[in-house]
TORKE-23170 format. One line per field, with one value per residue (C-alpha): residue in three letters; z, x, y. Coordinates in nm, 2 decimals. Each point is the difference from the previous one (the first is absolute). Layout:
// TORKE-23170
mardren	(Ala/...)
pz	(Z/...)
px	(X/...)
py	(Y/...)
//
This chain:
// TORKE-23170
mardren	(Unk/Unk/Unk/Unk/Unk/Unk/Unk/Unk/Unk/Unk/Unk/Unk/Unk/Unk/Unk/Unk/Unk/Unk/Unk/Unk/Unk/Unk/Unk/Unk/Unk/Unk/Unk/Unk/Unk/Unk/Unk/Unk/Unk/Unk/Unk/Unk/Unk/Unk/Unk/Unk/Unk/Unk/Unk/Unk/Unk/Unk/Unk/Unk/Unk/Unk/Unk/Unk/Unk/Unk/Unk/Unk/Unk/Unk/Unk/Unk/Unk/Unk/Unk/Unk/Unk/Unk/Unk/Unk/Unk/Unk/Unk/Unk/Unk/Unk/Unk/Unk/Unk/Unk/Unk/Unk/Unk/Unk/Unk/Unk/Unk/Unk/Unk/Unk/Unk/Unk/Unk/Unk/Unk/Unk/Unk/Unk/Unk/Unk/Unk/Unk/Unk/Unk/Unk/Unk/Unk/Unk/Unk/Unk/Unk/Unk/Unk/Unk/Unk/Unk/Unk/Unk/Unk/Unk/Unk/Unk/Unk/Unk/Unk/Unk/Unk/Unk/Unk/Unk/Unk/Unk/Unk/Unk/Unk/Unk/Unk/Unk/Unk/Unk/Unk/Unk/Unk/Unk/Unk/Unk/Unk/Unk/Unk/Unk/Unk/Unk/Unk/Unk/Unk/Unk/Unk/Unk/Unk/Unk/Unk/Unk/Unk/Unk/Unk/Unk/Unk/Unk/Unk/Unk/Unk/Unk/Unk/Unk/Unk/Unk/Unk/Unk/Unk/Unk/Unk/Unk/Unk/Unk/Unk/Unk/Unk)
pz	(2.37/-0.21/-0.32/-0.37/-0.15/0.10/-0.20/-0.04/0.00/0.19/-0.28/0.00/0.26/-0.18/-0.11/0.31/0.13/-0.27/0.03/0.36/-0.24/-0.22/-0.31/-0.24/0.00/-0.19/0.06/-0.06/0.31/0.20/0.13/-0.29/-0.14/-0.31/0.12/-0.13/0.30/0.25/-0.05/0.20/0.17/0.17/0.18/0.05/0.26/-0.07/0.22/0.12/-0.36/-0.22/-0.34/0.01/-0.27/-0.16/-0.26/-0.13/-0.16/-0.24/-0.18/-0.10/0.29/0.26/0.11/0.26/0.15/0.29/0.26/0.32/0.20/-0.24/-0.02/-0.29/-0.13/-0.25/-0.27/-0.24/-0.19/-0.11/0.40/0.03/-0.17/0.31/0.26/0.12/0.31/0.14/-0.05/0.25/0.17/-0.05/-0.37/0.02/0.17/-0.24/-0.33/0.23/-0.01/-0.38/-0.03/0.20/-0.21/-0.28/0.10/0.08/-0.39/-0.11/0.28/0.21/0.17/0.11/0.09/0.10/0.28/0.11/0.19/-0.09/0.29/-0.15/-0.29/0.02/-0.24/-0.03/-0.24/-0.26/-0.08/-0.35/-0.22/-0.21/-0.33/0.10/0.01/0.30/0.19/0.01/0.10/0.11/0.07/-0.20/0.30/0.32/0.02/0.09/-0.06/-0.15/-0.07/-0.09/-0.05/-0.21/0.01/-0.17/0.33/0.00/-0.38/0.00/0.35/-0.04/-0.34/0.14/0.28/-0.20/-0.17/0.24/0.24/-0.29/-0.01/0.29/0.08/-0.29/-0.08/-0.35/-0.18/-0.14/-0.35/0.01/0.29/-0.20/-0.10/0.32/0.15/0.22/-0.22/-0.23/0.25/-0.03/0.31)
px	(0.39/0.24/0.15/0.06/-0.15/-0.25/-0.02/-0.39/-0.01/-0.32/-0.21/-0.34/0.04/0.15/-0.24/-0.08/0.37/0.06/-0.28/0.14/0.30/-0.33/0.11/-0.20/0.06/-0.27/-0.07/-0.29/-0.23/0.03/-0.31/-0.23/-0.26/0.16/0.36/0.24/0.29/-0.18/0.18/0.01/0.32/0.02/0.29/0.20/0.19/0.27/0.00/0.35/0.21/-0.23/0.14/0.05/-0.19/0.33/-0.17/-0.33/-0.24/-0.28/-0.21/-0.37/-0.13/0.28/0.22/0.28/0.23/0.28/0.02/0.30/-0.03/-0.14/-0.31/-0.19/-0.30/-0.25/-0.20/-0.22/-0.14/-0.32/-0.12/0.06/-0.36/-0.14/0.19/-0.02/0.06/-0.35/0.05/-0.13/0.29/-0.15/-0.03/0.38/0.12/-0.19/0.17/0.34/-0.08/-0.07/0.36/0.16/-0.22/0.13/0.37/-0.02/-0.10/0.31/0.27/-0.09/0.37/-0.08/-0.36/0.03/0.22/-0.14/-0.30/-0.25/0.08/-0.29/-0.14/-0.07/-0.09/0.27/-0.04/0.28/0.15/-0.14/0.07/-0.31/0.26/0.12/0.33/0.26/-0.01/0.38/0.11/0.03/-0.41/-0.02/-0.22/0.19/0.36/0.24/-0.27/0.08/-0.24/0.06/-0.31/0.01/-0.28/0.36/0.16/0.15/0.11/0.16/0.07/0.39/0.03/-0.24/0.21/0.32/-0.15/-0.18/0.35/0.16/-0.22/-0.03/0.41/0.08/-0.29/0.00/-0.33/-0.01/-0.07/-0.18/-0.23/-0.16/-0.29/-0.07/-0.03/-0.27/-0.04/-0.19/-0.34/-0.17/-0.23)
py	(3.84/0.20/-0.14/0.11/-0.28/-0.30/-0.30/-0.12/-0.34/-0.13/-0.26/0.01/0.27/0.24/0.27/0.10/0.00/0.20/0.24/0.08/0.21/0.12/-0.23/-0.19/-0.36/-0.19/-0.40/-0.20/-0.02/-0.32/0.07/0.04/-0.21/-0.20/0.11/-0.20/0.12/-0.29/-0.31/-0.34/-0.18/-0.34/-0.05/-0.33/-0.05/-0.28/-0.35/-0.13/-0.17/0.14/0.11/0.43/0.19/0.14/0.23/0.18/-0.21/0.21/-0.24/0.12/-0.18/0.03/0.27/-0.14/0.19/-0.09/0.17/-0.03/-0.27/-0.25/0.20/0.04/0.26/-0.17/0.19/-0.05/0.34/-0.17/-0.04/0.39/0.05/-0.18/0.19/0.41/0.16/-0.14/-0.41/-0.15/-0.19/-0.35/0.03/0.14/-0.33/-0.19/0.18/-0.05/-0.36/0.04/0.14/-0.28/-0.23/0.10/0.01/-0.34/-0.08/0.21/0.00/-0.32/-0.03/0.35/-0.04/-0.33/0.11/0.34/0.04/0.29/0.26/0.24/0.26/0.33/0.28/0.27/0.31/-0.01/0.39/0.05/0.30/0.08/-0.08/-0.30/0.17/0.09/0.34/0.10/0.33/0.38/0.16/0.32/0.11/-0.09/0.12/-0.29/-0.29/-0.27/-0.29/-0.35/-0.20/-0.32/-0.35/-0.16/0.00/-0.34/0.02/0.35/0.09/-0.04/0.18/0.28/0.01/0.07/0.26/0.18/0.01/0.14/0.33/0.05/-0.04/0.17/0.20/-0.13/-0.11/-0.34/0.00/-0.35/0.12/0.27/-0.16/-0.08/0.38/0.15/0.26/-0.18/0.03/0.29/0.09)
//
């Protein structure tokens, strides 16, 4: 399909999208032993009056977030050293029911009212620096990538910014640090 420009934007997926154009797009292996990109979510689904999680909860031994519907993801980053892309799924269910263990100590409205619908491991899209992937590839004409693990906490500013180059073809000052350029194959 013909177009002047493609905007990457594919998670944990994107290196090899991005290789398809023969650019460089480095993010920590979800696959590999020790990886930290594997991460486990139990997910809630909410019973009839319960209470809505309205916000994200991050405490050091609970991440909560909502989701539509009166859903809600749980997190915890200390399970994600027990979890990779080869859990067995009975020893996922029983670090879901960790989760939902622990959501009940912090947010029992929420918990109290949800049932545990299931866990599963996902592979969260992590840049090797920690850091966002904004921006044109020096090696693909008309590629633009935008790979972030801070999704939910800087999709709408990311979004500004990354409309505004490409509509007016301006760079972004503040997204500089954040350019693909600073990999090196």
């Amino acid at each position: 399909m013909p177009a002047d420009v493609a905007v990457c934007c594919a998670g944990w997926r994107t290196p090899p999208v991005a290789a398809l154009a023969a650019a460089y797009v480095p993010l920590v292996p979800g696959d590999a032993p020790g990886s930290e990109a594997p991460t486990l979510l139990a997910h809630l689904e909410p019973a009839a009056g319960g209470p809505p999680l309205t916000r994200m909860v991050l405490t050091p031994r609970l991440h909560a977030r909502p989701l539509a519907g009166g859903r809600v993801y749980l997190e915890a980053l200390d399970l994600n050293d027990e979890v990779d892309q080869h859990t067995p799924a009975d020893r996922v269910a029983a670090l879901a029911r960790e989760l939902l263990a622990r959501a009940h100590d912090m947010l029992p409205a929420v918990a109290d009212t949800a049932r545990l619908a299931g866990g599963r491991v996902c592979t969260r899209p992590m840049p090797p620096d920690d850091n966002s992937i904004v921006g044109w590839n020096a090696e693909a004409e008309g590629l633009y990538t935008v790979v972030t693990h801070s999704g939910m906490t800087l999709s709408l500013r990311l979004g500004e910014l990354v409309a505004g180059e490409l509509l007016t073809g301006r760079e972004a000052p503040e997204l500089e640090p954040y350019r693909p350029s600073r990999f090196v194959r």
